[in-house]
C-alpha positions in Angstrom: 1.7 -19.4 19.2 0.5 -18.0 15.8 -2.3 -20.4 15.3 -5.9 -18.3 14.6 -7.2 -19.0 18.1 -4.3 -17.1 19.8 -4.1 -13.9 16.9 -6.7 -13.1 14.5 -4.8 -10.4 12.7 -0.7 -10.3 11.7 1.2 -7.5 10.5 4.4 -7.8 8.0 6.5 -5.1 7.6 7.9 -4.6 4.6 9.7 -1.4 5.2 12.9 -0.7 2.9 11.8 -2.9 0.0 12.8 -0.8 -3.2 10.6 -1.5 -6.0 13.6 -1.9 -8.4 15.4 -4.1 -6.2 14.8 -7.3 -7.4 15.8 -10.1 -4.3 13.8 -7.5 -2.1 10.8 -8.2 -4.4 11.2 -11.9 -4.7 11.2 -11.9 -1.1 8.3 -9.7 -0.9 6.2 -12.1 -3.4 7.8 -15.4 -1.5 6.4 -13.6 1.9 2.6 -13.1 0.3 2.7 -16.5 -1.2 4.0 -18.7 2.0 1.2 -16.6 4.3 -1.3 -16.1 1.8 -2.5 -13.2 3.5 -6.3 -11.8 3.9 -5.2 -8.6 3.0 -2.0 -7.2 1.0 -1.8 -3.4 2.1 0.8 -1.3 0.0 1.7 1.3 2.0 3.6 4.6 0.5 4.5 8.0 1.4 2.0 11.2 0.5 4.9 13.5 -0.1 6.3 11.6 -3.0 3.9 12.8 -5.1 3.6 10.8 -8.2 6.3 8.8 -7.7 4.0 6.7 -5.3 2.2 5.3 -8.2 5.4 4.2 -9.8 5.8 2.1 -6.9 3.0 0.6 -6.2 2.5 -0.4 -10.2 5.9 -2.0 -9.7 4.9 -3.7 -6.8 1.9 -5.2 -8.5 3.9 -6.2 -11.1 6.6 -7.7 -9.5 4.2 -9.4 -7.1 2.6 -10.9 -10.9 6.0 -11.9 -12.3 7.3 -13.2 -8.9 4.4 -15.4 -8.1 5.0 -19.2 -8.4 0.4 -19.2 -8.5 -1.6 -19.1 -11.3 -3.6 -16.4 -10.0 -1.3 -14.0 -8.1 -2.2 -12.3 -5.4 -1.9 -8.5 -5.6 -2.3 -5.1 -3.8 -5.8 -5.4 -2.0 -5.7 -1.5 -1.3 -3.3 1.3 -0.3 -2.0 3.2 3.3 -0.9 6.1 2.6 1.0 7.7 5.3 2.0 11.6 6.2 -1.1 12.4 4.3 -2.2 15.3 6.2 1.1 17.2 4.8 0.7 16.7 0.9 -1.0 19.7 0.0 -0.2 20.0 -3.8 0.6 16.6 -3.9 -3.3 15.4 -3.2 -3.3 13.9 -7.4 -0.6 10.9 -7.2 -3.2 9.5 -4.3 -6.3 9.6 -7.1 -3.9 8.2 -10.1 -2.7 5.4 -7.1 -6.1 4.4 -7.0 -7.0 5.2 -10.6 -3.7 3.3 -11.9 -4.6 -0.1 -9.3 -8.1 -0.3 -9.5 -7.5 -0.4 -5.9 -9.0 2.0 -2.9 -6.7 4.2 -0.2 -8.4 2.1 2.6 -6.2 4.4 5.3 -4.5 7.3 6.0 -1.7 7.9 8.2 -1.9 12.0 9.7 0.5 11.3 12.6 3.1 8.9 14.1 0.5 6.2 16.1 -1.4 3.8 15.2 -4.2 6.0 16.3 -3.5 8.6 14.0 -4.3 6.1 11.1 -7.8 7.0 9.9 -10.2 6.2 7.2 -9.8 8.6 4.1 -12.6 11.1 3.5 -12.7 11.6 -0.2 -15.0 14.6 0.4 -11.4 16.0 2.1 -9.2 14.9 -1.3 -12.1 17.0 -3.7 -11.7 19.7 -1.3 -7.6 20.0 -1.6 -8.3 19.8 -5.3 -10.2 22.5 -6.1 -8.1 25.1 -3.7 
């Protein structure tokens, strides 16, 4: 039973969708319009570096284009996992957030669910200035 008294959260997995793949984006937009979610998570890799925030703008956008609302519904905020491995990388997650307008509401240093924690931006300054 998925009615709100039974589960008051729901998870969608998204995994695989490539951002130039356009049926996997209509589906993604059809998915976020039929469930009108609470919260639209985009969730990319650290190591990818810049390439992260080609993704996530081309998921806003196609979420935009793909939308049959007037008032789309867009990236709420960004997971980004294997962060405790980026290093060098620690820039694409300031332009993600720069480019969106949108804040990294969690990180992902591990393979649990546990291991998903809130990002300390006193942490990201730090791993700039090394």
């Amino acid at each position: 039973d998925w009615s709100s008294d039974v589960c008051s959260s729901r998870s969608v997995d998204t995994a695989g969708r490539m951002q130039d793949n356009e049926p996997l984006m209509r589906a993604l937009a059809k998915l976020v319009n039929v469930n009108a979610p609470d919260l639209v998570l985009f969730v990319g890799e650290a190591l990818v570096g810049n390439d992260a925030v080609d993704q996530v703008l081309k998921f806003n956008q196609a979420l935009r284009d793909l939308s049959d609302r007037p008032q789309p519904r867009l990236v709420d905020g960004i997971l980004l996992t294997k962060f405790d491995t980026i290093d060098d990388k620690v820039g694409a997650a300031i332009s993600m957030v720069y480019s969106t307008g949108q804040p990294i509401v969690f990180v992902g240093v591990g393979q649990t669910y546990t291991d998903l924690k809130q990002l300390n931006p006193r942490v990201v300054v730090d791993m700039l200035m090394m």
